[in-house]
C-alpha positions as a Markdown table, in Angstrom:
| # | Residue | x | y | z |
|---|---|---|---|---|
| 1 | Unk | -45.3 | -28.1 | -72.3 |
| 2 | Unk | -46.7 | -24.6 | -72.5 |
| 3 | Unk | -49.5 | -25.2 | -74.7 |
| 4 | Unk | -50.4 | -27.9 | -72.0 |
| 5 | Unk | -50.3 | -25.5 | -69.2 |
| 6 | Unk | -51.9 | -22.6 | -71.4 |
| 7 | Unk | -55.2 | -24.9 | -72.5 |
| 8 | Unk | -55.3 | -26.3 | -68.8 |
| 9 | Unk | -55.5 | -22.5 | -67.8 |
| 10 | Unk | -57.8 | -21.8 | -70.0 |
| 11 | Unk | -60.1 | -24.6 | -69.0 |
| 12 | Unk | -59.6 | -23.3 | -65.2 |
| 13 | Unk | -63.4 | -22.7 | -63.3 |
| 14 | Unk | -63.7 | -21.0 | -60.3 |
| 15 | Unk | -64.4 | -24.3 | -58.4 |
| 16 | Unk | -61.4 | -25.4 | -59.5 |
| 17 | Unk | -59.6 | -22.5 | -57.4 |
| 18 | Unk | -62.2 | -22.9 | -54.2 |
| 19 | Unk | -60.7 | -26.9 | -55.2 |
| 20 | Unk | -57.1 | -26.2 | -54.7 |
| 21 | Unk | -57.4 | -23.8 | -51.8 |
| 22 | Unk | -58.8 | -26.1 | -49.7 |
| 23 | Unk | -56.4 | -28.8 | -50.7 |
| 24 | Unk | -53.4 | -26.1 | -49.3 |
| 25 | Unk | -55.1 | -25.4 | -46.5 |
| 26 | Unk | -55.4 | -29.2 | -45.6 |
| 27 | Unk | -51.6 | -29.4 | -46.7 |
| 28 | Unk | -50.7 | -26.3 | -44.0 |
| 29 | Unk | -52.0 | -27.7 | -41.5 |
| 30 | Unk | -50.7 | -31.2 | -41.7 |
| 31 | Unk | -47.1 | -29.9 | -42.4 |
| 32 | Unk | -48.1 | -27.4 | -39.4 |
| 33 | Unk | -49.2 | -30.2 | -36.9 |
| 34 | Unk | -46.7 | -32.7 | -37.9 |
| 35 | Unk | -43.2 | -30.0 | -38.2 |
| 36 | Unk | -40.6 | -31.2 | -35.7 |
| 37 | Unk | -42.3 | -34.6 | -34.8 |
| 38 | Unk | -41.4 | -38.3 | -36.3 |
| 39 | Unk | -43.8 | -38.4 | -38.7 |
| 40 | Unk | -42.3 | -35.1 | -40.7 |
| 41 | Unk | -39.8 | -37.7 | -42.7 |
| 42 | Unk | -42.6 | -40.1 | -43.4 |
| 43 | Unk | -44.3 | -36.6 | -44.8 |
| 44 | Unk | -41.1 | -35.9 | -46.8 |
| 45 | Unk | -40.9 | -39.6 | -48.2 |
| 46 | Unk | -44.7 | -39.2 | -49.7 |
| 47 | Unk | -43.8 | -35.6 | -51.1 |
| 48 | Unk | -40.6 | -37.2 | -53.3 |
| 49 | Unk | -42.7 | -40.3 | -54.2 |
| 50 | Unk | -45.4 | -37.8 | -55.6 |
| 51 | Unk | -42.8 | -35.5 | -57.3 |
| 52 | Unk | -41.3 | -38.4 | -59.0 |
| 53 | Unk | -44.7 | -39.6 | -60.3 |
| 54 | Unk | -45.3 | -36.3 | -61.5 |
| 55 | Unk | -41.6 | -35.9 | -63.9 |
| 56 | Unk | -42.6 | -39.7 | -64.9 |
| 57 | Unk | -45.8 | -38.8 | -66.5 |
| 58 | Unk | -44.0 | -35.3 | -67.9 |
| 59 | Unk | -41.7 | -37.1 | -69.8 |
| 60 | Unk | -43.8 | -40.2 | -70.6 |
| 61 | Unk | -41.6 | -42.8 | -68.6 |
| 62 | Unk | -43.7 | -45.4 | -69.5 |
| 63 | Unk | -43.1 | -48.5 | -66.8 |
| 64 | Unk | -41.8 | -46.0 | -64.1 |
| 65 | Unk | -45.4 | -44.0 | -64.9 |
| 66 | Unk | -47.2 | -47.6 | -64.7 |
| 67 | Unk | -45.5 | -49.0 | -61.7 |
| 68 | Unk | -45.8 | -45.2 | -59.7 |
| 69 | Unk | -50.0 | -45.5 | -61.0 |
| 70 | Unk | -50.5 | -48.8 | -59.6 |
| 71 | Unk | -48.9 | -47.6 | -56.3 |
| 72 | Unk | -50.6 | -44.3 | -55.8 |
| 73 | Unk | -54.0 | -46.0 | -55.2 |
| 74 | Unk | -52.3 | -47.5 | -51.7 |
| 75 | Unk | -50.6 | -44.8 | -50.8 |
| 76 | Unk | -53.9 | -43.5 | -49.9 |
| 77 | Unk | -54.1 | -46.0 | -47.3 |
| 78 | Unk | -51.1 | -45.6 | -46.1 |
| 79 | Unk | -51.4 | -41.9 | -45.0 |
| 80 | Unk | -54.6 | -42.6 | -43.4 |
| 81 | Unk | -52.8 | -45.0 | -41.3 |
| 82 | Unk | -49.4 | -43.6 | -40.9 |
| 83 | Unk | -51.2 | -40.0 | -40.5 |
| 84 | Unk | -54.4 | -40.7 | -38.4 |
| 85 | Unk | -53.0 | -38.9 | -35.4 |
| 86 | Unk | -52.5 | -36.1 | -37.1 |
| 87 | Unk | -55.3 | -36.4 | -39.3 |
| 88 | Unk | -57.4 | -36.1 | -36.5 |
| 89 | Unk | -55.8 | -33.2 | -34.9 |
| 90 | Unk | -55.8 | -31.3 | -37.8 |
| 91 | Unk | -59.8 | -31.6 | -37.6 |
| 92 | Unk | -59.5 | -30.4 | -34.0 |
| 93 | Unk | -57.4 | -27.7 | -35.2 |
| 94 | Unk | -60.1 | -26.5 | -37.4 |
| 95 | Unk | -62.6 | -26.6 | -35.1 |
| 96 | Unk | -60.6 | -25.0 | -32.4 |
| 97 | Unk | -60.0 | -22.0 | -34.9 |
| 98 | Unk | -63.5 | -21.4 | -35.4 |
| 99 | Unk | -63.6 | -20.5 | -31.5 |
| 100 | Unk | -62.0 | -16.8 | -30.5 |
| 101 | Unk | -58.2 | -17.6 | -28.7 |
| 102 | Unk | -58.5 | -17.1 | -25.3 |
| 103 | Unk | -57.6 | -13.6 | -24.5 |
| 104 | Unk | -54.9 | -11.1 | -23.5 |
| 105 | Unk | -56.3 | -12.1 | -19.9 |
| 106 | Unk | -55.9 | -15.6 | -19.5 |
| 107 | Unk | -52.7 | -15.8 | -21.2 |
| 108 | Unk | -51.5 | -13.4 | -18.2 |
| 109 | Unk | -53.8 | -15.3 | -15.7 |
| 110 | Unk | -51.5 | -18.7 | -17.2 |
| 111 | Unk | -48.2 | -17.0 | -16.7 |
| 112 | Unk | -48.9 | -15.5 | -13.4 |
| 113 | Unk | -49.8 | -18.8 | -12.5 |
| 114 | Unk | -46.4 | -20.4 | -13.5 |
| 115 | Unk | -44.4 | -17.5 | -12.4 |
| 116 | Unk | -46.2 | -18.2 | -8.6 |
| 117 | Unk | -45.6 | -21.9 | -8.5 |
| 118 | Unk | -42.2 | -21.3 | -9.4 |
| 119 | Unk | -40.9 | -18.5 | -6.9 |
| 120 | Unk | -42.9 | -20.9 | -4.5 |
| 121 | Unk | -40.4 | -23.7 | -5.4 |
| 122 | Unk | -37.7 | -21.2 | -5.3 |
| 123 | Unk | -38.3 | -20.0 | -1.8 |
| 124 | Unk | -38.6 | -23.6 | -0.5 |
| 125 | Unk | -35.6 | -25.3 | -2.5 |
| 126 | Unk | -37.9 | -27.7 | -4.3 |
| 127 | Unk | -36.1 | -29.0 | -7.7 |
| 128 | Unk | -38.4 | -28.5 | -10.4 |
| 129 | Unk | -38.7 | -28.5 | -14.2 |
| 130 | Unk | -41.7 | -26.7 | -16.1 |
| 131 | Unk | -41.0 | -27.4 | -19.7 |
| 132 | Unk | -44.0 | -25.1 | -21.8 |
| 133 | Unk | -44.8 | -25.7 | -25.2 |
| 134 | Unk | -45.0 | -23.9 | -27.8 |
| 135 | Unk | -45.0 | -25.4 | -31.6 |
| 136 | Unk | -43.5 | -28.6 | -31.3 |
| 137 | Unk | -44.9 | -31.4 | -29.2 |
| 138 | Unk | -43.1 | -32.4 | -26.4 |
| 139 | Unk | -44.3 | -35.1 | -25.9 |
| 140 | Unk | -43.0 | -36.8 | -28.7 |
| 141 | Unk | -39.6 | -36.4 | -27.2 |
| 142 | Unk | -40.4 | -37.3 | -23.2 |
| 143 | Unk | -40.1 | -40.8 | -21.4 |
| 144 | Unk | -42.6 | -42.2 | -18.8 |
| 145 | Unk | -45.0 | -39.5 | -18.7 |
| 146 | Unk | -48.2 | -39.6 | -16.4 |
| 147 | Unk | -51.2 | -38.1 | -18.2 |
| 148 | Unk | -53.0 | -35.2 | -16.0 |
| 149 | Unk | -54.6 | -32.5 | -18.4 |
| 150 | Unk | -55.3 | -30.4 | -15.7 |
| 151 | Unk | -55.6 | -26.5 | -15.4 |
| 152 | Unk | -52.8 | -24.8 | -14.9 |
| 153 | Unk | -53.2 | -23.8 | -11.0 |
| 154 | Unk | -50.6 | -23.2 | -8.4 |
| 155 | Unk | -51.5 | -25.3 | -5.8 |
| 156 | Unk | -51.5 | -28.5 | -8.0 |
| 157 | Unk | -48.3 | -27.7 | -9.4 |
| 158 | Unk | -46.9 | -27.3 | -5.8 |
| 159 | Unk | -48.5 | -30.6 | -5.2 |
| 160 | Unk | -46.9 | -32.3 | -7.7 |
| 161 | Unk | -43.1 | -31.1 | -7.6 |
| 162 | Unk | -43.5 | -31.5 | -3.4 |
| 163 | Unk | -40.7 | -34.3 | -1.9 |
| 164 | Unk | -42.5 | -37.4 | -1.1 |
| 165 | Unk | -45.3 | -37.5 | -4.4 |
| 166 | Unk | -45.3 | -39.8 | -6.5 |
| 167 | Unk | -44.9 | -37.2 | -9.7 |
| 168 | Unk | -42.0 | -35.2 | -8.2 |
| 169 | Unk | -39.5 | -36.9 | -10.2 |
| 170 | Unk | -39.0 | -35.4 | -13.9 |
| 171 | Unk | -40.9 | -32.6 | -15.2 |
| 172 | Unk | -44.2 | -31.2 | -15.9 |
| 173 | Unk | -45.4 | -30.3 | -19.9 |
| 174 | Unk | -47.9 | -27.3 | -20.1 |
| 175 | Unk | -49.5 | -27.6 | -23.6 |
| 176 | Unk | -52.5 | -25.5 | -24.5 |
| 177 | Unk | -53.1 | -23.4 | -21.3 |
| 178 | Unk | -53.0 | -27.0 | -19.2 |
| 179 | Unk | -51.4 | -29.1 | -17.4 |
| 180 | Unk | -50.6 | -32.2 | -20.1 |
| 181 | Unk | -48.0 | -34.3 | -18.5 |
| 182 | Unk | -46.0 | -35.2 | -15.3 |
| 183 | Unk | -43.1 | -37.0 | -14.2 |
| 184 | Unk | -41.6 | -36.6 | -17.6 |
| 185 | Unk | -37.8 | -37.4 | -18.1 |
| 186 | Unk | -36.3 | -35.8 | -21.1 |
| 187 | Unk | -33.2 | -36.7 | -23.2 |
| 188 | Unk | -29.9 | -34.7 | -21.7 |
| 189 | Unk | -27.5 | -33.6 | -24.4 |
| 190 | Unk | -24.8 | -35.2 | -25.8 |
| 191 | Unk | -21.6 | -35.7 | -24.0 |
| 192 | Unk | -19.3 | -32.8 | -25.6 |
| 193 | Unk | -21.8 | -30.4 | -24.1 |
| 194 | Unk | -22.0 | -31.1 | -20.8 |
| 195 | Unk | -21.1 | -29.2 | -18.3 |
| 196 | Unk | -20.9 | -28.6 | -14.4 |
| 197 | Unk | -24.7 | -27.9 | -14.6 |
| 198 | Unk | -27.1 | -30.3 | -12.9 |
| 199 | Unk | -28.9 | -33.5 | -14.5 |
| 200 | Unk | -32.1 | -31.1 | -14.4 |
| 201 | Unk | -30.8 | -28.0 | -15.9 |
| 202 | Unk | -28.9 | -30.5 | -18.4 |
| 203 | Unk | -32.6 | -31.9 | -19.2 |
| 204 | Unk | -33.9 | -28.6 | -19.7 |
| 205 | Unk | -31.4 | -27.8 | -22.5 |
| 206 | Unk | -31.9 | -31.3 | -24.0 |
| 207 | Unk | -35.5 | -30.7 | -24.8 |
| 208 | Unk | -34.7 | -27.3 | -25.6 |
| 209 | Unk | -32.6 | -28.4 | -28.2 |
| 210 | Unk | -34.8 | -30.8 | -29.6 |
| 211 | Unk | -38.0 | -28.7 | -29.6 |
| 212 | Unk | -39.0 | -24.9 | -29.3 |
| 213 | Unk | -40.0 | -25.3 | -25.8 |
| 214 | Unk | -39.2 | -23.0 | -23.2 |
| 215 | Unk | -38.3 | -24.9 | -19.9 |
| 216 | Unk | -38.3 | -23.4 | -16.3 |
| 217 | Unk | -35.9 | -25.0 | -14.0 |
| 218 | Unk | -35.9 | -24.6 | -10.5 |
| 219 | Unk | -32.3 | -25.7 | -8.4 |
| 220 | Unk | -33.0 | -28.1 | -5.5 |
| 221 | Unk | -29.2 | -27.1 | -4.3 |
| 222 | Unk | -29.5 | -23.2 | -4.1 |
| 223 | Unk | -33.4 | -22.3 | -5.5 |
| 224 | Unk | -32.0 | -20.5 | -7.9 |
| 225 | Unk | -34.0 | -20.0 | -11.3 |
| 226 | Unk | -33.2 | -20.5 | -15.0 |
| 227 | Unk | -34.8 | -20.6 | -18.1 |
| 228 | Unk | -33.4 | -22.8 | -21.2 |
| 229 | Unk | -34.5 | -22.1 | -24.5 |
| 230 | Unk | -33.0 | -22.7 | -28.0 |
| 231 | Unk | -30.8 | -25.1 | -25.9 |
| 232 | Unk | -29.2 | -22.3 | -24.3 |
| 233 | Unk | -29.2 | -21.7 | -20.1 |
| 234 | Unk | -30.4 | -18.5 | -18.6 |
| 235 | Unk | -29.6 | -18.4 | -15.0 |
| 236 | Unk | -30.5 | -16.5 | -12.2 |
| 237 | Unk | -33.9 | -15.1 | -12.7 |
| 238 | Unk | -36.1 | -13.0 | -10.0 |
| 239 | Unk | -39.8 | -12.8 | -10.6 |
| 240 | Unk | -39.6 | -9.5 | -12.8 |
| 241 | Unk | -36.9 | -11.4 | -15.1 |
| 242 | Unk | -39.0 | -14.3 | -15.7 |
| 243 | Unk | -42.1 | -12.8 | -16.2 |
| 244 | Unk | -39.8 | -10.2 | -19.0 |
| 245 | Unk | -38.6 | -13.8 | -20.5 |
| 246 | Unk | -42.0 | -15.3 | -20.5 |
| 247 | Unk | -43.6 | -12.4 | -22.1 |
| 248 | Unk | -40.9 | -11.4 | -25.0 |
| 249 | Unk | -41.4 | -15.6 | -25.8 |
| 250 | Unk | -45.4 | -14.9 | -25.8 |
| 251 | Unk | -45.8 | -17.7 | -22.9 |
């Protein structure tokens, strides 16, 4: 075994490094695009597969070795298939960090935004629930949700949470400095964890459980504000204390 790995070291170019850098870097960002969703097990299924080809061949289990071979070739396949979603994001990814993040600016323009809409709803009793990504993809844990990649503006926000439209119900998903989805309903927790809360304020902890979102809720009752995140309920929130939350979570 270690004249093997000494005579392939030996042999090793320096395309050969350029070769398995960009083979990590694929690997990161795959594992990076596809953490916390539904396809992460599928991921994990593949690595074992792999790993279990790799001791077959070390010590030269012959049919195991043969029937692994045979398989590997459609395995290929597979993760084109099983992974094109993410395959494609991945490529957008790329692109996207060949382009300077937006600044300092607009992320303060994006949370003075949110912080307006949601003293607005405050002041006028208006349930609401602002769930705002981070990581994770929301989306892969929501029900029902109307598409609206929008910018994130005030006054569309407003439109949507007022009584009467047809998106009031359920919650909005801000992903990527816009507006991704409306009239969301998210999974509430489980039973032992209830608690005198509200079904919205129970939603916002559901998600917040399931994903590293950070979710803005706004009581139709008394217009008070909280923020859930890590599936934990912070309650009664001014302006200053939910811009302070939204900053130390870099929102």
């Amino acid at each position: 075994m270690l004249d093997f790995l000494v005579n392939a070291f030996s042999k090793f170019r320096l395309t050969d490094i350029i070769d398995i850098f960009l083979l990590c870097v694929i690997f990161y960002y795959l594992l990076v695009i596809i953490k916390g969703t539904k396809s992460y097990q599928i991921a994990i299924g593949f690595v074992s597969i792999a790993l279990l080809g790799f001791v077959g061949s070390l010590f030269k289990l012959t049919a195991f070795s043969y029937i692994l071979k045979n398989f590997f070739p459609y395995m290929i396949f597979a993760i084109i298939i099983l992974f094109q979603d993410e395959l494609r994001q991945i490529l957008s990814e790329i692109g996207s960090k060949l382009k300077k993040k937006y600044s300092l600016s607009d992320k303060s323009s994006l949370r003075d935004e949110i912080i307006n809409t949601v003293v607005a709803l405050s002041l006028s009793r208006i349930g609401a629930i602002i769930a705002i990504e981070r990581e994770n993809r929301v989306t892969d844990y929501v029900n029902k949700p109307v598409k609206i990649d929008a910018l994130v503006n005030k006054d569309l926000l407003l439109s949507i949470f007022i009584p009467g439209s047809p998106l009031h119900d359920g919650a909005v998903v801000i992903s990527k400095n816009r507006i991704d989805v409306a009239r969301c309903f998210f999974q509430l927790p489980p039973l032992l964890e209830l608690s005198p809360s509200g079904t919205r304020h129970l939603a916002a902890i559901g998600i917040t459980q399931q994903t590293d979102c950070v979710a803005i809720v706004v009581s139709e009752e008394t217009g008070k504000i909280s923020l859930a995140v890590n599936g934990e309920l912070i309650r009664g929130l001014d302006r200053e204390g939910l811009k302070n939350r939204l900053v130390y979570y870099e929102i």
